[in-house]
C-alpha positions in Angstrom: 0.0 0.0 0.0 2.7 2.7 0.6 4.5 1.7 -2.5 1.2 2.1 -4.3 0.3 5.1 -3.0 2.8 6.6 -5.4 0.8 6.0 -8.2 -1.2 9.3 -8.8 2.1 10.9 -8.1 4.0 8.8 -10.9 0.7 8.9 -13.4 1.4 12.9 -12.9 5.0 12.9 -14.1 4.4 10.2 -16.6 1.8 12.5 -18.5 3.7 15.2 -18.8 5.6 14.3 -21.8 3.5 11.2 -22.5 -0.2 11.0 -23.5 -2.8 9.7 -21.1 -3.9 6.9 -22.9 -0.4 6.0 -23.7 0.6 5.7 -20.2 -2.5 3.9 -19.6 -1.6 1.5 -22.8 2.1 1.3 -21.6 1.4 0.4 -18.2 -0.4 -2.7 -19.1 1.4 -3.9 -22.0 5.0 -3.1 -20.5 3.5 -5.5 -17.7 2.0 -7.6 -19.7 5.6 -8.6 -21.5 7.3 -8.8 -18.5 4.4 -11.7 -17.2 5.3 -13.6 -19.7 8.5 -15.5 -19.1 7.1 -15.3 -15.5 4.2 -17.7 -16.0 6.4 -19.8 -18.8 8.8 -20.5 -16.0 5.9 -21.5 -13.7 3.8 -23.5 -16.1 1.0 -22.3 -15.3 -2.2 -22.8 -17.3 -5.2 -20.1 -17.3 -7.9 -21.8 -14.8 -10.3 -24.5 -15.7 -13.6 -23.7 -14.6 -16.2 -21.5 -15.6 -16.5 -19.7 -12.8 -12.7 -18.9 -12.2 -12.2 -17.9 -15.5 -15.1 -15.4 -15.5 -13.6 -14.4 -12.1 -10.4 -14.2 -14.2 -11.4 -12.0 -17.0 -13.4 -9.7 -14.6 -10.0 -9.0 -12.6 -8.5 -8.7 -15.6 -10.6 -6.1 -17.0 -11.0 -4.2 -13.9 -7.8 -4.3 -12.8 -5.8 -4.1 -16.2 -8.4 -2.3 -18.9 -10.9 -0.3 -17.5 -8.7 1.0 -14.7 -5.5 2.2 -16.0 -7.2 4.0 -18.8 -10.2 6.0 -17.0 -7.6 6.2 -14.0 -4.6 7.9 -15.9 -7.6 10.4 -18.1 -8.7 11.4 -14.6 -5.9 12.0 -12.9 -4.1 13.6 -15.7 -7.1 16.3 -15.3 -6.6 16.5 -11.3 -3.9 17.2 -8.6 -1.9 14.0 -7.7 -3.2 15.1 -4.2 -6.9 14.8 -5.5 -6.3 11.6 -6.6 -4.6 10.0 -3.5 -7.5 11.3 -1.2 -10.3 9.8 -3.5 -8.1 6.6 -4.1 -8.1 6.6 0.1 -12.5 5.6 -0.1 -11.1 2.0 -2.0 -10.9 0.2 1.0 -14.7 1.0 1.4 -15.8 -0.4 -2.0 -13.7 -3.3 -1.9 -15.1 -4.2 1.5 -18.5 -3.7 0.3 -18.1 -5.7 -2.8 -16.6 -8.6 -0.4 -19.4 -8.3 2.1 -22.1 -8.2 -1.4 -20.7 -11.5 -3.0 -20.4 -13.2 0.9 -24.2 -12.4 1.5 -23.3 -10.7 4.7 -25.4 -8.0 5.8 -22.8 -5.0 6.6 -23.2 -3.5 10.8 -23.7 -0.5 11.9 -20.3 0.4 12.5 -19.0 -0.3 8.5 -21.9 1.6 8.1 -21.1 4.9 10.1 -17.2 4.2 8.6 -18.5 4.5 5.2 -20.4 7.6 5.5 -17.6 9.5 6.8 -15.4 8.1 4.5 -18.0 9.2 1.5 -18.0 12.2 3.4 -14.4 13.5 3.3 -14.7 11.9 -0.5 -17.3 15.0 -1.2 -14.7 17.7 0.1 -12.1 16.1 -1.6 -13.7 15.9 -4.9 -16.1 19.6 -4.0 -12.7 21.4 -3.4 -11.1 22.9 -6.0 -8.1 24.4 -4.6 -4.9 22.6 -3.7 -2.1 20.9 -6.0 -1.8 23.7 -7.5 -5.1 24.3 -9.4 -4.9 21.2 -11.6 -7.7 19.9 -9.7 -11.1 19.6 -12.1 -14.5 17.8 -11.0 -14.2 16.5 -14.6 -10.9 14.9 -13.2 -12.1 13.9 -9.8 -15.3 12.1 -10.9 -13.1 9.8 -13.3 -10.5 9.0 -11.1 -13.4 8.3 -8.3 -15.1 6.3 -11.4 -11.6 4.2 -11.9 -11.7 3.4 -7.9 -15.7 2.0 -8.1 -14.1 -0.3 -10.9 -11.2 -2.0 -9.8 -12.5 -2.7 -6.3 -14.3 -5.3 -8.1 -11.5 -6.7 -9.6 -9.6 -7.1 -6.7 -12.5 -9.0 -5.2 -12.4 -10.9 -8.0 -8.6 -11.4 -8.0 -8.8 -12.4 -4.3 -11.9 -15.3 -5.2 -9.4 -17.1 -7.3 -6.8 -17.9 -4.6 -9.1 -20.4 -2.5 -9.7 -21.9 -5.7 -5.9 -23.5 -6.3 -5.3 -20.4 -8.9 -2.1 -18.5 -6.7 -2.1 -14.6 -6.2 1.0 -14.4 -8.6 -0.8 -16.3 -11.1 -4.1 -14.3 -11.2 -1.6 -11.5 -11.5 0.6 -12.5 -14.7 -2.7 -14.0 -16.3 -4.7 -11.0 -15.7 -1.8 -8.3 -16.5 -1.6 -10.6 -19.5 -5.4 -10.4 -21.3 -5.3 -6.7 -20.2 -2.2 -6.2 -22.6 -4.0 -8.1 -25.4 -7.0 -6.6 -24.7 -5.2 -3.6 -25.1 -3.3 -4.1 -27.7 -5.7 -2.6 -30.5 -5.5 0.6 -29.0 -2.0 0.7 -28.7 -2.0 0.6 -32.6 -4.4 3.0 -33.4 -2.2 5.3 -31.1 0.7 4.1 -32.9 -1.0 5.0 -36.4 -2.2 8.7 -35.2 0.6 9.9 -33.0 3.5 7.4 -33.7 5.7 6.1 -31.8 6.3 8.2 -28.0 8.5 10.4 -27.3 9.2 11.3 -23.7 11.9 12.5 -21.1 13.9 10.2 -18.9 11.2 10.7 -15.6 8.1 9.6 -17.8 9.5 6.7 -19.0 11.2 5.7 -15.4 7.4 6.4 -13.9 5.7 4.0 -16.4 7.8 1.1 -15.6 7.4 2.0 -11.6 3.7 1.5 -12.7 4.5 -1.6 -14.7 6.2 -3.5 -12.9 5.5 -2.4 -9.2 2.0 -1.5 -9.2 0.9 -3.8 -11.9 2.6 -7.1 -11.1 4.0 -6.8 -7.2 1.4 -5.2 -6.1 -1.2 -7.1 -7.4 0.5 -10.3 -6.5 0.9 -9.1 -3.0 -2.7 -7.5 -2.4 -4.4 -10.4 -4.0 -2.4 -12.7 -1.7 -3.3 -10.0 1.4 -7.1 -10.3 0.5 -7.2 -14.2 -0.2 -5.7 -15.1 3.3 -7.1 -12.2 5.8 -10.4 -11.6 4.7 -11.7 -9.1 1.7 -13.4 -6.8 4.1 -10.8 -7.4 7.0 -7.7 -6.7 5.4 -9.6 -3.6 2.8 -9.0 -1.0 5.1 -5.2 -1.7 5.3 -5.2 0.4 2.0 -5.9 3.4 3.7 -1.7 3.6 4.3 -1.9 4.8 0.5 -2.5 8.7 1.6 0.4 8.2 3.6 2.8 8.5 1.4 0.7 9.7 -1.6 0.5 13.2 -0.2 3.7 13.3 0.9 5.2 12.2 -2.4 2.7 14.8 -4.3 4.2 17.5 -2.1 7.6 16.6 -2.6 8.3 15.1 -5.9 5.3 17.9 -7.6 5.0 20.9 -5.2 1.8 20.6 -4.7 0.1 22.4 -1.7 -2.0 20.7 1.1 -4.7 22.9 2.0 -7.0 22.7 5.1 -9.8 21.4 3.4 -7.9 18.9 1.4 -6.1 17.5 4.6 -9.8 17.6 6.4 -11.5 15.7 3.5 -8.2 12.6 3.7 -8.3 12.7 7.9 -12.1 12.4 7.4 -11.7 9.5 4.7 -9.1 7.3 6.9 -10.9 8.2 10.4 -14.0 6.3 8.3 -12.3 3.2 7.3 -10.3 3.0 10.5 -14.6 3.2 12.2 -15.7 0.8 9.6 -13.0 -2.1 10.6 -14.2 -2.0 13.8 -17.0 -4.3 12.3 
């Protein structure tokens, strides 16, 4: 979680020589290569069944498609800071989305968690200054958007490894598909733009999100899920802000306004309430 908490922060230098979707295309691919000798060396076939495979292809999609691309328009349109305070609320979806697919019925104190959580989500994303006014709601709303998604692929991810499929596994076959899946629009950017063109910093920032967020942090947060509980071990992300903001501040110069720091505090006090459960 603190190593992924860097992501808005690395999206942000990425896209400023690169375009959004060709970080986003990058990301995945990049990883995608990389899994490949992994799971060669491992021998490990895609699962069997019909139900881990559609479990499969919705982590994959989640995780590896849908996210990276609406993630890295969004946060290319907001401060990294934004995007680290409304990343904070995942531990709240994915909890959610555990507690939906176990049938349980969530108590009063997840409840109270999650509307202060959703609370501090609504200054973050109603504030516009901080960061250095690159914050839009245009921006906000997307990123927000990207977080609703990929929660449920890291259920997803996490249902596979009581099934025999290993957290590394779901990881290189899901950071796999989403590199073919993505694929198509990798050429379509390579037929419009050509090839990219970017300054030592991008292309350092896209393999951090390649290789570390992509493929070790997957492997380790599906692994997390899998063996302490989906809605137990969810609000362990809420480290991410930790040293999100700090890197935004640092590596970006953006500013940390009272309103942006109340909207994170109120986020974090939320999930820390909501574990209680």
């Amino acid at each position: 979680m603190v190593f992924w908490g860097a992501t808005p922060v690395l999206t942000r230098v990425a896209t400023d020589d690169l375009d959004p979707l060709w970080v986003a295309v990058l990301r995945t691919v990049l990883a995608g290569i990389v899994a490949v000798p992994l799971v060669a060396a491992t021998e490990r076939r895609p699962p069997a069944s019909r139900q881990a495979r559609l479990l499969l292809g919705i982590s994959a999609v989640a995780g590896f498609v849908i996210f990276p691309v609406v993630f890295t328009i969004g946060q290319e349109r907001t401060s990294a800071m934004h995007g680290v305070g409304i990343l904070a609320a995942l531990p709240v979806f994915t909890g959610l989305y555990g507690m939906l697919v176990a049938r349980r019925r969530p108590g009063q104190w997840w409840l109270a968690g999650c509307a202060l959580a959703l609370a501090g989500e609504a200054v973050i994303v109603a504030v516009r200054a901080g960061g250095g006014g690159t914050a839009t709601l245009v921006g906000d709303l997307l990123v927000l958007s990207s977080g609703l998604v990929v929660s449920a692929g890291y259920v997803a991810g996490a249902l596979l490894v009581p099934r025999g499929f290993s957290s590394a596994a779901t990881t290189y076959w899901g950071v796999m598909l989403g590199a073919v899946a993505l694929v198509p629009l990798a050429l379509v950017l390579l037929a419009v733009q050509g090839l990219p063109r970017a300054g030592a910093a991008s292309w350092g920032a896209v393999l951090f999100l390649a290789i570390v967020t992509s493929i070790v942090g997957y492997v380790g947060w599906y692994w997390a899920l899998a063996r302490g509980g989906i809605a137990r071990i969810a609000p362990v992300q809420f480290l991410q802000p930790l040293s999100g903001l700090v890197l935004a501040a640092l590596v970006l110069g953006e500013r940390l306004t009272w309103p942006l720091a109340v909207g994170a505090a109120a986020v974090i006090a939320g999930v820390a309430i909501a574990r209680r459960e």
